[in-house]
C-alpha positions as CSV (number, residue, x, y, z in Angstrom):
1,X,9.8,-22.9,16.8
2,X,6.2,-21.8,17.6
3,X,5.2,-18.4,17.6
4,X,5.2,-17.2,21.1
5,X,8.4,-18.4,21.5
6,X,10.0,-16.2,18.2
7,X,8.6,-13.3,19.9
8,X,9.4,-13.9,23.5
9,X,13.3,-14.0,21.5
10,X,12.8,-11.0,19.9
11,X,11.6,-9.8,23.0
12,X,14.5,-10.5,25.1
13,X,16.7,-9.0,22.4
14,X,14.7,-5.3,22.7
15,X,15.4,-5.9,26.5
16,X,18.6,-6.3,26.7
17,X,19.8,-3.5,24.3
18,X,17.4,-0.7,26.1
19,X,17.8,-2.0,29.7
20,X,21.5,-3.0,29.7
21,X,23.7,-1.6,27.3
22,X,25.9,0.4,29.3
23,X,24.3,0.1,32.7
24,X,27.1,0.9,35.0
25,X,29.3,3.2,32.5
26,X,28.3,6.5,33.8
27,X,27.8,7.9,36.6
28,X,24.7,8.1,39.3
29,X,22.7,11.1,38.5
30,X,21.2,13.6,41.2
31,X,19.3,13.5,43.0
32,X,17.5,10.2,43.3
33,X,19.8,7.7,42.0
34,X,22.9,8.0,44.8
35,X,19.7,8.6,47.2
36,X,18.8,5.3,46.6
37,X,22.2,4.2,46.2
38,X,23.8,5.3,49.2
39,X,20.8,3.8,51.5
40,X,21.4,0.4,49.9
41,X,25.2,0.7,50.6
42,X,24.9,1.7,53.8
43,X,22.6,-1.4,54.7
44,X,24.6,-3.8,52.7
45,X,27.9,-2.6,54.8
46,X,26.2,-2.9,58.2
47,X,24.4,-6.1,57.6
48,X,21.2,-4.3,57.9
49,X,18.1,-6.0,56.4
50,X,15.7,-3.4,58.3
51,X,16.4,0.0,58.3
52,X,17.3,2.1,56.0
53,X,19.6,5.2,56.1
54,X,21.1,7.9,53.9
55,X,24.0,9.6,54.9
56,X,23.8,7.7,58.3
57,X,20.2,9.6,59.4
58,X,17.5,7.6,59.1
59,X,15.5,7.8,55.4
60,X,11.7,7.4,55.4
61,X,11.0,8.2,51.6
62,X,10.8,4.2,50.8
63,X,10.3,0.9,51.6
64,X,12.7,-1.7,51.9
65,X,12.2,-3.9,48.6
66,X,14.3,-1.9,46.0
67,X,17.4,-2.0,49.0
68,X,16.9,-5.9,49.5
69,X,17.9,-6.0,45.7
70,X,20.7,-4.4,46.1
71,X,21.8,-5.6,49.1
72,X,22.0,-9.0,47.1
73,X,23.6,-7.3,43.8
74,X,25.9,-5.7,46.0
75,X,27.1,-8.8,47.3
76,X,27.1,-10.6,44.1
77,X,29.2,-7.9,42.2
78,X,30.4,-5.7,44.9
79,X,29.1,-1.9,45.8
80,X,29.5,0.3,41.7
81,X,27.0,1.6,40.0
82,X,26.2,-1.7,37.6
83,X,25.5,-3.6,40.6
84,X,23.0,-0.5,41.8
85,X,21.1,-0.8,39.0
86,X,20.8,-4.1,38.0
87,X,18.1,-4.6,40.1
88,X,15.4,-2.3,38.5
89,X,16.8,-3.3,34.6
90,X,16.4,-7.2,35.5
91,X,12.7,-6.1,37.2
92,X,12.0,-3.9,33.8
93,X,13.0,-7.1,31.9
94,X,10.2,-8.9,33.8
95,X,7.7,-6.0,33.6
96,X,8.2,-6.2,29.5
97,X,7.7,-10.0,29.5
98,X,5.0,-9.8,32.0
99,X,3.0,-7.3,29.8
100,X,3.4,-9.4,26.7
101,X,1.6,-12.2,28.7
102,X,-1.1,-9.6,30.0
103,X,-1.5,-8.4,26.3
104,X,-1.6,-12.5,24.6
105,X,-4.2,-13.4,27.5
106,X,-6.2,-10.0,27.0
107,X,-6.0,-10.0,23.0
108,X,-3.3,-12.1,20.7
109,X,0.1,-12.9,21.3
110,X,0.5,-10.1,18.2
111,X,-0.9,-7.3,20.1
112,X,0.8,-8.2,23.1
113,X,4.0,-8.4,21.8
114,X,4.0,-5.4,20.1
115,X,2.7,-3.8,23.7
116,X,5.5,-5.1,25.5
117,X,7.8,-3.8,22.7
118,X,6.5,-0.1,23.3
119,X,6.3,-0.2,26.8
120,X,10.2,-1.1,26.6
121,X,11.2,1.6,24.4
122,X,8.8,4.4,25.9
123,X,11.4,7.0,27.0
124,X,10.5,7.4,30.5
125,X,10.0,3.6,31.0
126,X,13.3,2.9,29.4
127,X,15.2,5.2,31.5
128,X,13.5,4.4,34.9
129,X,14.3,0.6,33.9
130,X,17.9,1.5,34.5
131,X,17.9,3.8,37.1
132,X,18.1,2.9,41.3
133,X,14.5,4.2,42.2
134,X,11.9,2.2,43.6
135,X,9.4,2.5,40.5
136,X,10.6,-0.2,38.0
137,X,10.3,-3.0,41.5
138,X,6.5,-1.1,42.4
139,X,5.7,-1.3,38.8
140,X,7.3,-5.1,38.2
141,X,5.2,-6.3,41.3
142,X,1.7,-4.2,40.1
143,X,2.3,-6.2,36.6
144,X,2.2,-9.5,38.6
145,X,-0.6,-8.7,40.2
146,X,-2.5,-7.6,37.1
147,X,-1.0,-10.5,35.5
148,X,-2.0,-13.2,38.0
149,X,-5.6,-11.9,38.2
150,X,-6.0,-11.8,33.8
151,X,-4.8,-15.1,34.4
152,X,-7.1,-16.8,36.9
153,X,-10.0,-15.1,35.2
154,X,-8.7,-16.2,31.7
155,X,-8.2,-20.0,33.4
156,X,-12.1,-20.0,34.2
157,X,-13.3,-18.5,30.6
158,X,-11.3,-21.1,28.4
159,X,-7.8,-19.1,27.8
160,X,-8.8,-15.7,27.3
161,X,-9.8,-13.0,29.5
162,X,-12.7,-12.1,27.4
163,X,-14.1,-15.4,27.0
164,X,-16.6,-15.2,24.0
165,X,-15.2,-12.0,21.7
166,X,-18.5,-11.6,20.2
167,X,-18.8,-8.8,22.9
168,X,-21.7,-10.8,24.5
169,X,-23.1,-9.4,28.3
170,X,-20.7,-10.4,30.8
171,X,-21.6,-11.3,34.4
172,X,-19.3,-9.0,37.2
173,X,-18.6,-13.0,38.5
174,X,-17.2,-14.4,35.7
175,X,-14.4,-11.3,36.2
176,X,-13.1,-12.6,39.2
177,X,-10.9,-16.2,40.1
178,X,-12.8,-19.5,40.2
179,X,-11.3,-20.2,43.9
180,X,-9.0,-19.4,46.3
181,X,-5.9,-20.7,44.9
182,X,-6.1,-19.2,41.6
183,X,-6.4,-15.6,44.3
184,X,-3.3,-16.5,45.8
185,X,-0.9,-15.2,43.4
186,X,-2.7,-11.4,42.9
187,X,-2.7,-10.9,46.4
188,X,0.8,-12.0,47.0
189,X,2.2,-8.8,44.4
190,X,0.3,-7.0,46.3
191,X,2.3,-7.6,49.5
192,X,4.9,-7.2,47.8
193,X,3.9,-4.1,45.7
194,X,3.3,-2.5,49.8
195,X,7.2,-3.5,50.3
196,X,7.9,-1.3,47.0
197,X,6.2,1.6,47.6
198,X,3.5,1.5,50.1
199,X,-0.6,1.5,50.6
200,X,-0.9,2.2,46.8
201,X,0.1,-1.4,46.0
202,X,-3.0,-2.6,47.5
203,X,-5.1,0.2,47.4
204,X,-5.3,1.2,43.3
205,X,-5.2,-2.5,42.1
206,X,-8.4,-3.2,44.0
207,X,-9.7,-0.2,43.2
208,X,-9.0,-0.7,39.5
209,X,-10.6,-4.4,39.8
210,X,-13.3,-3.1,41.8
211,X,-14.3,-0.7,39.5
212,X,-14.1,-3.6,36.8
213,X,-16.7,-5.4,38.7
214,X,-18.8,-2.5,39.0
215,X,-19.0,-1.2,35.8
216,X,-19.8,-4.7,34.5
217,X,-22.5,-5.3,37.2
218,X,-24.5,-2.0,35.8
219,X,-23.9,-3.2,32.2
220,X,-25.4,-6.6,33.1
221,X,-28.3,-5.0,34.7
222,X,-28.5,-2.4,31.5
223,X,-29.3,-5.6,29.6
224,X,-31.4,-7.4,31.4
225,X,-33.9,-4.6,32.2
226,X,-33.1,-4.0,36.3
227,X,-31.6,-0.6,35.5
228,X,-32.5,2.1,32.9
229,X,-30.1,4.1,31.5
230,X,-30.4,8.0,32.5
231,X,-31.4,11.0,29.9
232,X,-31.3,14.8,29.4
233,X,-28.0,17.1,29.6
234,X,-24.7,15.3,30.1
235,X,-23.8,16.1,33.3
236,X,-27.2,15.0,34.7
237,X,-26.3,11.9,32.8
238,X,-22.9,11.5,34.5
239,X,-24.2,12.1,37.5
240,X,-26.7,9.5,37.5
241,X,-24.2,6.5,36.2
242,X,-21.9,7.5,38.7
243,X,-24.6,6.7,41.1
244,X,-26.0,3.7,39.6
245,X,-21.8,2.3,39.1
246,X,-21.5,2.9,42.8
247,X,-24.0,2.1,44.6
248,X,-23.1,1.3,48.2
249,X,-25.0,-2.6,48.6
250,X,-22.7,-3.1,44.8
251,X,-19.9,-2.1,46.5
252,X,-20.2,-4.5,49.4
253,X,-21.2,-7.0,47.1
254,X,-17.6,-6.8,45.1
255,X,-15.8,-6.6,48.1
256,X,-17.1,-10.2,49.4
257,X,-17.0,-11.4,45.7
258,X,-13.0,-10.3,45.6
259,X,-12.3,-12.0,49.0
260,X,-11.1,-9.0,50.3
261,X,-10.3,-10.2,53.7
262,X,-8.6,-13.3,52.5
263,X,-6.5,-11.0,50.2
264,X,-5.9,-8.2,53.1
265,X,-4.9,-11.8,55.2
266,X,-2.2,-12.6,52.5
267,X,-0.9,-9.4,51.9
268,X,-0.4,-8.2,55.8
269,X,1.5,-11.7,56.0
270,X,3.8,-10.5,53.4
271,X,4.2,-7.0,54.2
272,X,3.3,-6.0,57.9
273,X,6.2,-8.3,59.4
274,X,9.0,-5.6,57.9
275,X,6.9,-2.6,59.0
276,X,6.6,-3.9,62.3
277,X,10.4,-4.8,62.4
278,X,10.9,-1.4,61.6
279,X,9.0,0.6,64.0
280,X,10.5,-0.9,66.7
281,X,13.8,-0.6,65.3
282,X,13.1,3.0,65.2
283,X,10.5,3.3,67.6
284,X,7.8,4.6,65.3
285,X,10.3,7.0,63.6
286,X,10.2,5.6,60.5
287,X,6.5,4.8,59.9
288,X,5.5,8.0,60.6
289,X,7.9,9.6,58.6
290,X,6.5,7.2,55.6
291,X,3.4,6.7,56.3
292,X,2.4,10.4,57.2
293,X,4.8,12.5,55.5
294,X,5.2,10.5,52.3
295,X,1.9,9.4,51.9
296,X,-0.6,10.8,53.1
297,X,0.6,14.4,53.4
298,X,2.0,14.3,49.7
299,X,-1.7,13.7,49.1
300,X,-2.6,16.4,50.9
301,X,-0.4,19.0,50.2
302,X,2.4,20.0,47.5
303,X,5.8,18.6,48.6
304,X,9.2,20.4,48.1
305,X,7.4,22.7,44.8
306,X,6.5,19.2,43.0
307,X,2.7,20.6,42.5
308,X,1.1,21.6,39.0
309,X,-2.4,21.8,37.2
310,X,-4.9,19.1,36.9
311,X,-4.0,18.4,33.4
312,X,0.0,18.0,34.7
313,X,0.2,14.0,33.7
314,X,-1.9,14.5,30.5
315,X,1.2,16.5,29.1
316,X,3.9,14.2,31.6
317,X,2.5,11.2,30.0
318,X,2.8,12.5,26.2
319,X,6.6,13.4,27.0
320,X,7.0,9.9,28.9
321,X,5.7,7.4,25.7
322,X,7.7,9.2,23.0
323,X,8.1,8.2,20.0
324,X,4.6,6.2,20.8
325,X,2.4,9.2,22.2
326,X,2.7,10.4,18.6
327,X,-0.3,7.3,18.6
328,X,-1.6,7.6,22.2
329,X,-4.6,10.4,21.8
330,X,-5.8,8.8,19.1
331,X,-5.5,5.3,20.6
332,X,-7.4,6.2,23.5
333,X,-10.0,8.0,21.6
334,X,-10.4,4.5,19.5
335,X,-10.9,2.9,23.4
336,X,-13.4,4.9,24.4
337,X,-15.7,3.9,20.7
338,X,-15.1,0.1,21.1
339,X,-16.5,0.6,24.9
340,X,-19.8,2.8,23.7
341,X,-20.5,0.0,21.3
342,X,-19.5,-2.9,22.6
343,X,-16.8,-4.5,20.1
344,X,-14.8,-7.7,20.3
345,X,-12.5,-7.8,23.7
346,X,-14.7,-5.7,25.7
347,X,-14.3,-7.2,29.2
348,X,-10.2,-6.4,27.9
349,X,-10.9,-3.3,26.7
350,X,-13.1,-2.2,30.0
351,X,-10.2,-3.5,32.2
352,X,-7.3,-1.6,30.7
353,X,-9.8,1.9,30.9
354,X,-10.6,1.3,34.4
355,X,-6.9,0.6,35.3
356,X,-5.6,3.8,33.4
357,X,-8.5,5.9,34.5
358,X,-8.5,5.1,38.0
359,X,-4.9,5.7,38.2
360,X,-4.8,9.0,36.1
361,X,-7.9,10.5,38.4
362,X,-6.0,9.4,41.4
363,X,-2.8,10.9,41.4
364,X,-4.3,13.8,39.4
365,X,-6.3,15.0,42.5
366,X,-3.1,14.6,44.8
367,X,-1.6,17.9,45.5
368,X,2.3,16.7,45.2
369,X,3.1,15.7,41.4
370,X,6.2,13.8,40.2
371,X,6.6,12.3,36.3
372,X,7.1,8.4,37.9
373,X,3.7,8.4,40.4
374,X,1.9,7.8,36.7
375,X,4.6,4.8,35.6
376,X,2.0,1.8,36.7
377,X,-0.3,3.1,33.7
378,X,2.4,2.7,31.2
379,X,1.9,-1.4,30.3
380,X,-2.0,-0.4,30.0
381,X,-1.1,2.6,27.9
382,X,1.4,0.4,25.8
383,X,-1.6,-2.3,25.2
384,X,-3.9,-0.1,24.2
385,X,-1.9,1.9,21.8
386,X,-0.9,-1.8,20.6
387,X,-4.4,-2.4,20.1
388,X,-4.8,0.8,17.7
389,X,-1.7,0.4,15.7
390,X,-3.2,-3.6,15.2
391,X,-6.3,-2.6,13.7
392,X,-4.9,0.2,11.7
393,X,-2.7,-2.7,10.3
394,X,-5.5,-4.8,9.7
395,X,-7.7,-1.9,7.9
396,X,-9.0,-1.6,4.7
397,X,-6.9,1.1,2.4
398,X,-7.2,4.3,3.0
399,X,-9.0,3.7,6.9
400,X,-6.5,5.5,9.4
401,X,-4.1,6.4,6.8
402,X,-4.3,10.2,7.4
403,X,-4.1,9.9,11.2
404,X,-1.3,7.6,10.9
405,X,1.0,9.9,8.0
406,X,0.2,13.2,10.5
407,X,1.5,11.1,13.8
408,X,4.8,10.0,10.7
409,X,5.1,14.3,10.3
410,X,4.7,15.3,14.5
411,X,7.6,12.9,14.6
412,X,10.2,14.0,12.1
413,X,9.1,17.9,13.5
414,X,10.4,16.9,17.2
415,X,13.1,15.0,15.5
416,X,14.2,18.6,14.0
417,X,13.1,20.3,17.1
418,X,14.8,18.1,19.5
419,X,18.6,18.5,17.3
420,X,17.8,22.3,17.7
421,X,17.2,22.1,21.4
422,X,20.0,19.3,21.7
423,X,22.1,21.2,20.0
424,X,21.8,24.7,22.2
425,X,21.3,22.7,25.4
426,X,24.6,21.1,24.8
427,X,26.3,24.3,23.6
428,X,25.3,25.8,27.2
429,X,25.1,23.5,30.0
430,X,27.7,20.8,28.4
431,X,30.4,22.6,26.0
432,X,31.8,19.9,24.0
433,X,29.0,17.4,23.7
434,X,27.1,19.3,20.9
435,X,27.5,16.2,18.4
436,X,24.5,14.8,20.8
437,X,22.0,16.6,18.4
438,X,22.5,14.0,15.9
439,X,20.1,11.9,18.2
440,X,17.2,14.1,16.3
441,X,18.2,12.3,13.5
442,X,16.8,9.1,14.6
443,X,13.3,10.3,15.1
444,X,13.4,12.4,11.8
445,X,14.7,9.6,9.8
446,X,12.4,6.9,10.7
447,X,9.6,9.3,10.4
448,X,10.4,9.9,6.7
449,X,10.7,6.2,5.8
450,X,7.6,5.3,8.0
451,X,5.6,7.8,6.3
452,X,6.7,6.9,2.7
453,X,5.9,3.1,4.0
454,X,2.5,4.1,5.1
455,X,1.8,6.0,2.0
456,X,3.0,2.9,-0.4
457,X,0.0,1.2,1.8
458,X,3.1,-1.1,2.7
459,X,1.2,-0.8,6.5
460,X,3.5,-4.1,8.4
461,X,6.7,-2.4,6.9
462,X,5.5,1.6,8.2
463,X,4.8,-0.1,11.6
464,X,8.2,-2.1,11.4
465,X,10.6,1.2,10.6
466,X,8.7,2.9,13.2
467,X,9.2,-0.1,15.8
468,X,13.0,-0.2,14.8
469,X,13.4,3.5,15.3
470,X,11.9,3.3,18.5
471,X,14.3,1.0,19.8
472,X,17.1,3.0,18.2
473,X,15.8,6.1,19.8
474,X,15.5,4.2,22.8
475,X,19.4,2.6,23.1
476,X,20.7,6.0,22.0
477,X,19.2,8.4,24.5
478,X,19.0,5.8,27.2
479,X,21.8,3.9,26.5
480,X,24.6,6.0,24.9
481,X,24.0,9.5,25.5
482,X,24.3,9.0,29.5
483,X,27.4,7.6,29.0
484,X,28.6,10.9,27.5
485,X,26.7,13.1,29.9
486,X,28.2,11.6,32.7
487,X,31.8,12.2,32.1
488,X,30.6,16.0,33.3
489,X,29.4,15.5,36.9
490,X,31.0,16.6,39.3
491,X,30.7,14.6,42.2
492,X,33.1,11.3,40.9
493,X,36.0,14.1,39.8
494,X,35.9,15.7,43.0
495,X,35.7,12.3,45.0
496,X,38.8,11.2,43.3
497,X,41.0,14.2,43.9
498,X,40.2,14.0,47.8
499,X,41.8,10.3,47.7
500,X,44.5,10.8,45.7
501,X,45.8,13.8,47.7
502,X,45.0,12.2,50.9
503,X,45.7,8.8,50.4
504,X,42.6,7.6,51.8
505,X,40.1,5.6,50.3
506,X,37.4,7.1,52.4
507,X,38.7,10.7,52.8
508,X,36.2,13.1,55.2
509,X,34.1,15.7,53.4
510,X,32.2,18.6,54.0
511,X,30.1,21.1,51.9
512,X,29.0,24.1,52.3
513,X,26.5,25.4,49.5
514,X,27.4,22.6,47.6
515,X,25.4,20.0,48.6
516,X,25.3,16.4,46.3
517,X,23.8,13.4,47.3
518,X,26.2,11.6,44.7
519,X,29.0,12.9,46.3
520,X,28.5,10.7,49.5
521,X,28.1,7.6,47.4
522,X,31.3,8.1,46.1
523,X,33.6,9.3,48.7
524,X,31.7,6.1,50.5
525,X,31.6,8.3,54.0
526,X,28.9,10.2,55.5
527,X,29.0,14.3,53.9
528,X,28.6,16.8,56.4
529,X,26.4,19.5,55.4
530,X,28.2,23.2,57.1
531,X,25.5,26.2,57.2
532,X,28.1,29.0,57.7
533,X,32.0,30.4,58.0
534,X,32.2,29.5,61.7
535,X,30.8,25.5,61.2
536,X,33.3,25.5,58.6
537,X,36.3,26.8,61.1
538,X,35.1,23.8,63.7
539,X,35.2,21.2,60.9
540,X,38.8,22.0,59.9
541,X,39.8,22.3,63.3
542,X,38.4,19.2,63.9
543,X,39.5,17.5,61.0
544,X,42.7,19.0,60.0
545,X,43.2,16.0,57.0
546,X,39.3,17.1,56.0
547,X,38.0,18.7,52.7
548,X,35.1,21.0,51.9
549,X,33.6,21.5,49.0
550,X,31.5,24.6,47.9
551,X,30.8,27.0,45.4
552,X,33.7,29.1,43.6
553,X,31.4,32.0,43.1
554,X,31.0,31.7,47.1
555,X,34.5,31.2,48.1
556,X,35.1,35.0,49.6
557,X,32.8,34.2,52.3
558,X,35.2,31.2,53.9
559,X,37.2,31.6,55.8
560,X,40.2,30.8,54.0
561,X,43.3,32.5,54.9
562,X,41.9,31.5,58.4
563,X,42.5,28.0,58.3
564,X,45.0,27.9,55.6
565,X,42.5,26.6,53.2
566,X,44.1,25.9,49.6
567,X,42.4,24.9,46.5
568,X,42.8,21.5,45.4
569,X,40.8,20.9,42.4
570,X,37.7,22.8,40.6
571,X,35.1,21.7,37.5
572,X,32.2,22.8,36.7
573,X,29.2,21.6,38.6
574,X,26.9,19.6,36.4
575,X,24.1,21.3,33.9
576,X,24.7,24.4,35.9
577,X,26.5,27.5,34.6
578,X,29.7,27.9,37.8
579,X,32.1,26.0,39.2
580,X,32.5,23.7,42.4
581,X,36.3,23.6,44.5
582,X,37.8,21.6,47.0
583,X,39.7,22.8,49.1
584,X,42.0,21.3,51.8
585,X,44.7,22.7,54.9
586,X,47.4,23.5,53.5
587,X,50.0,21.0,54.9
588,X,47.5,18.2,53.8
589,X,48.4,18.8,50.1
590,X,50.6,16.7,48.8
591,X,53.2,18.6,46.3
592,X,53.2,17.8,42.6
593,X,50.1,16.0,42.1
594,X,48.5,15.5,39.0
595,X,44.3,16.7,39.5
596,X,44.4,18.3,35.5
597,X,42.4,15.2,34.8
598,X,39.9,16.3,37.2
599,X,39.3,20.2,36.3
């Protein structure tokens, strides 16, 4: 069995213990997931292939593509939360795969194994590969696109994207396909990437390739004696390359050379159709709710408190690759050397800064910040770090050793850190769940063996234990732990106890300062949302077989004696610190029955 085939196995064995051990045995978590879910539901019941809705109003937050998966896993395996997410975990399958591909075409089949092994394990990867957003389909079709392009370039350069690793001068046209076919298939993610998310599908992978071009172009002429490169203080330095890079005859130049209109031809075939679709459907509702609310204006401005500093993904993205951040700051510091002197896999190397960089600077400068608008930089990230922890194997004794023990001893101190904070977290918000902690033990285990590895100078065997704990760390707290966590939210206890008492499978449902998305995927009904006593009165009298569901701290303020309002049920609402009830008219009660399973 050849090589790439032993470690596309091993491959599909890390894959399917992160991505799908236990994928439908807990419940959806607020507030995204039964978001997601519900919209997807409600399509797939209605025979809608167009427009989406949650809670029967209309939804603008997404595009269609993540909901077309479910529509078909819903059909496949019925409407539960397996077939919900087996979308995104088959996509983050593909996305692992694909980046070993991208890494074997951009350096070895080594280093891109290894990459595609810490993309999979990277915490925040892991769990957005098993949960019903949009991200792991936008980042699945951004990877194809990446992919395709390394691809046709690597066709025209014998095999690798590189061509000659000697680090020779590279020509911006030998970074682009040979022909129009070879175009076809990075263009045609892109549509699609524009079904998953939106404009940024097109708009950053051009960018990113653009900027590829560009950057080369001013190197060539560097060498050849057309430019000269600028002097005195740094930022007058800056200054000037950013002008040379960017010049704006360059800039048309690597538009035409990118067949940018054939590309905006192929990708408008793909995409526009739906968007049309939909705006008449809703007549315009839904595009500008999208377009200018969920685009652009999260651009503009801070949406619903989800701002922070400039430096907000620098710490996001530390959090999001553990265990492997413990490597990323040095990784990336290694990066930026091999660019200022031109070492082997430069044209790689150049590609994997400008697609990080480009997409760090972007979404830093937006006002609205969320932990998954960085995701798309995580196979780069995972490459690069793969790159570092390569070449640390490879070194001479001694070379990297420090570095490489101190990232061994960050780990085992979160691993203590993270069984203290476990520990109290659990104590607090989840009484009962407090043997959790012992998840720290993975981290602070595989540090110590690691670190004696590394300190033996038994380097493949340090880089082994760390790999295996990884994926450990990975299936536990991806995995496993949700499956405990989930047993405490609220939403599937209180769903239950409204059919059992009524005997319907779809009872009706209000709330009133109690609102949960997850509560209307599994009562499978629209939620009314009540604003005061009165609205509360009306629903009652309206539906006298109804329930309403609020706040137990908040229950003197109903009107309860009223409208002979009894409690049915009560548990605690999840990781907060009070209780949620359900109450129901009396008569609708039914005498005797067993809720103690669901307080």
């Amino acid at each position: 069995m050849s090589t790439v085939w032993r470690q596309q196995i091993f491959l599909a064995m890390v894959s399917a213990l992160v991505f799908f051990t236990n994928l439908g045995a807990y419940a959806l978590f607020d507030e995204d997931e039964p978001k997601n879910a519900v919209c997807g539901a409600e399509m797939f019941e209605r025979g809608d292939w167009i427009v989406p809705t949650f809670n029967a109003e209309l939804r603008t937050d997404k595009p269609i593509l993540i909901y077309w998966w479910m529509h078909l896993s819903f059909r496949a395996f019925g409407v539960s939360e397996f077939s919900a997410r087996l979308g995104s975990a088959i996509l983050a399958v593909g996305t692992v795969f694909l980046t070993y591909h991208l890494g074997r075409m951009l350096y070895s089949s080594t280093i891109g194994c290894l990459g595609a092994t810490i993309l999979a394990t990277c915490l925040m990867f892991s769990a957005v590969g098993r949960a019903v957003t949009p991200d792991s389909t936008l980042i699945f079709c951004l990877m194809l696109a990446f992919t395709s392009y390394v691809w046709a370039v690597a066709r025209r350069r014998g095999g690798h994207f590189s061509g000659d690793t000697e680090g020779t001068i590279t020509l911006p046209q030998e970074l682009l396909p040979g022909s129009v076919w070879t175009s076809l298939p990075m263009y045609a993610a892109m549509g699609m990437a524009i079904l998953a998310k939106g404009p940024i599908g097109v708009l950053l992978p051009c960018t990113i390739i653009g900027l590829l071009l560009l950057v080369t172009g001013r190197r060539s002429e560097l060498a050849d004696g057309r430019l000269v490169a600028p002097t005195g203080p740094w930022w007058r330095r800056t200054g000037m390359i950013v002008l040379q890079v960017m010049r704006p005859v360059r800039i048309w130049q690597a538009g035409l050379a990118m067949r940018l209109v054939l590309g905006a031809v192929i990708v408008l075939s793909i995409a526009l159709p739906w968007y049309v679709v939909v705006g008449i459907k809703t007549d315009g509702a839904w595009l500008r709710g999208f377009l200018g609310d969920h685009n652009l204006g999260r651009f503009l401005e801070s949406k619903e408190n989800h701002g922070g500093p400039i430096f907000y993904y620098a710490i996001v993205l530390l959090m999001g690759c553990f265990p492997w951040s413990m490597f990323l700051p040095l990784a990336v510091w290694q990066l930026r050397g091999r660019l200022m002197r031109g070492a082997t896999f430069s044209d790689s190397d150049r590609l994997l800064a400008c697609w990080t960089g480009v997409w760090f600077v972007f979404f830093s400068l937006a006002r609205t910040k969320l932990p998954n608008y960085v995701l798309p930089m995580y196979p780069a990230l995972a490459l690069i770090v793969a790159r570092y922890l390569y070449d640390w194997k490879q070194s001479a004794p001694d070379v990297g050793l420090i570095s490489y023990r101190l990232s061994c001893q960050t780990l085992g101190a979160i691993g203590i850190l993270m069984m203290i904070g476990l520990g109290i977290t659990m104590s607090i918000l989840l009484p009962g769940e407090e043997p959790l902690l012992l998840v720290g033990l993975i981290p602070l285990v595989g540090a110590i063996l690691s670190y004696r590895a590394a300190r033996s100078e038994q380097r493949e065997r340090s880089l082994q234990i760390f790999t295996g704990t990884a994926i450990l760390l990975a299936t536990a707290m991806i995995g496993i732990a949700p499956t405990r966590i989930g047993l405490h939210q609220d939403s599937p206890k209180l769903a239950e106890a409204a059919r059992t008492v009524s005997g319907m499978a779809h009872p009706t449902i209000a709330v009133i300062d109690a609102y949960s998305p997850s509560l209307i995927f599994y009562t499978r009904t629209p939620v009314r949302g009540l604003r005061g006593p009165s609205e509360v009165t009306d629903f009652i009298q309206a539906n006298p077989n109804g329930f309403v569901v609020t706040r137990a701290d908040r229950l003197e303020r109903l009107p309860i004696a009223e409208n002979q309002l009894v409690e049915v049920t009560r548990c605690r609402r999840f990781l907060r610190k009070y209780d949620v009830v359900l109450l129901a008219r009396q008569p609708a009660v039914i005498a005797g029955t067993d809720l103690s399973a669901n307080r």
